[in-house]
N, C-alpha and C positions, 0 to 999 in steps of 0.2 A: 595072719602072720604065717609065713612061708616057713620051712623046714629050716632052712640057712640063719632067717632071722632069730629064729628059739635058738640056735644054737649057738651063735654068737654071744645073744644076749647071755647067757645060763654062763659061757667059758668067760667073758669079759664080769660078770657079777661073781664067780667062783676064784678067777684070777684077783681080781679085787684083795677079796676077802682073804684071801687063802697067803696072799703076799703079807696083808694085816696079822693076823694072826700066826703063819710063821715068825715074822719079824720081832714078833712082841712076844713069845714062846723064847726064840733063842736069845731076845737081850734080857729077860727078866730073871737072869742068876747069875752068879758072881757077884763080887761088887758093884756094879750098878744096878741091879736089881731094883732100887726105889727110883729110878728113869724110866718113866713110860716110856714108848715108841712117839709119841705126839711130844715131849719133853725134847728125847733124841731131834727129833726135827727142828725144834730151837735151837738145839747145841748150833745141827750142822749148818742153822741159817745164821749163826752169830757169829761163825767164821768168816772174817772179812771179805768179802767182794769187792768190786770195783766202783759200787755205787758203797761202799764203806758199810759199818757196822754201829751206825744210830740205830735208836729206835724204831723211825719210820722204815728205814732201808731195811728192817730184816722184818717188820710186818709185812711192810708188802711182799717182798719176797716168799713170805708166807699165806699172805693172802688174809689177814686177817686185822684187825683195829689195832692200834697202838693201845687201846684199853684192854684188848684181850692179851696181847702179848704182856704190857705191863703185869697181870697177875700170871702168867708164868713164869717171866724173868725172877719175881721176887720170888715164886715157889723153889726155883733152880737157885737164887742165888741162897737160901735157906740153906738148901739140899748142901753148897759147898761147890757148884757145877759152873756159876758162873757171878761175876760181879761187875757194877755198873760202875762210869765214872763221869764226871764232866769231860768236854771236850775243851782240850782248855782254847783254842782258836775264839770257840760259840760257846759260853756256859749253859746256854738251852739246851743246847745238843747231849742226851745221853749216850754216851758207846756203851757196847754191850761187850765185854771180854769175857774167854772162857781161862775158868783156871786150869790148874792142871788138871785137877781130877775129873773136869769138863773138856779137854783137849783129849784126856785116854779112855771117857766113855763115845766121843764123837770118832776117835778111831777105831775103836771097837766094832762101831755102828757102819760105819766105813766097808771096813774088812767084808762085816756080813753081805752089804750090796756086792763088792767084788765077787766074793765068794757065789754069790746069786747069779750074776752076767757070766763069771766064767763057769759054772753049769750048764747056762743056756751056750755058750759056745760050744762046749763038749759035745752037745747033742748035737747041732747043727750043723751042716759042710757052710762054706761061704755063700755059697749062692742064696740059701738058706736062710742065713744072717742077715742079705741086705733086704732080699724081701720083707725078714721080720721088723729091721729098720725103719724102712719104709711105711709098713702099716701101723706101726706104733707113733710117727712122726704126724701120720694122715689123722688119728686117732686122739694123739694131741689136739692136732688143730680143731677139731672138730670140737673137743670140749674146750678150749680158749675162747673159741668163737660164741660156741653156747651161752656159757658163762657171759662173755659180755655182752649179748643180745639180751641178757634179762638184768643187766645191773640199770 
C-alpha cells in the first residue's frame, strides 16, 4: 500500500467518523436530545419525496428492511416525532408523517448539515469546490457500485 493510499484511506475513515460523532455531539442537547442521529435520519427520510412517504419508499431511501424501519417508526412515534396513518387510496399503504415536534427536530438537523457545506465553502475558492464535488460524486459512485456488486 503506497503513501497516497494510507492516506486516503485514514482521511475518508476519520471524515466518516468525525461527521458521526460531530453530528450526534451537536444534535444530543436541547430538546431533542432523546433523537439519535440514526432517528434524525428517519425524520429526514419521512419527509415526502417524490416516490411519497410509505413505508417501503423511505426504507429504501434508507437503505434498510421495512422491518427495521418499522421498529423505528414505532420508537419515534413513541418519542412524539412522528405518526403513521393508512393511506386512504390503499389501506395497505402506511404513510409515515412527521408531527410537529418531528418537523422542528428535522429542521434542526437540517440547519446543522447547512451549517457544515457552508464551512466547507468558506474555506474553499470555487475552483476548489468543484474539484471537491467532483470527487465526492466519483466516491459515491464507487460505493453504490460496491454495494450492489455484493447484494
Amino acid at each position: 500500500m503506497n503513501r497516497a493510499h494510507k492516506s486516503i484511506n485514514h482521511l475518508l475513515v476519520r471524515l466518516f467518523n468525525d461527521i458521526l460523532a460531530i453530528e450526534e455531539r451537536a444534535l444530543s442537547t436541547g430538546e431533542f436530545a432523546d433523537c439519535s442521529v440514526r432517528e434524525m435520519h428517519v425524520l429526514e427520510a419521512a419527509v415526502a419525496q417524490p416516490e411519497g412517504n410509505s413505508m417501503s419508499a423511505i426504507a429504501t431511501r434508507l437503505g434498510i428492511t421495512v422491518g427495521s424501519l418499522t421498529v423505528a417508526v414505532a420508537t419515534l412515534e413513541r418519542k412524539g416525532y412522528l405518526r403513521r396513518e393508512r393511506a386512504t387510496d390503499d389501506k395497505r399503504v402506511v404513510r409515515v408523517l412527521l408531527t410537529e415536534r418531528g418537523r422542528q427536530a428535522n429542521e434542526r438537523h437540517a440547519a446543522f448539515h447547512i451549517e457544515m457545506v457552508d464551512q466547507v465553502q468558506k474555506a474553499l475558492n470555487a475552483d476548489q469546490l468543484e474539484v471537491l464535488a467532483g470527487a465526492l460524486e466519483h466516491i459515491i459512485a464507487f460505493f453504490e457500485g460496491y454495494e450492489l456488486e455484493r447484494m
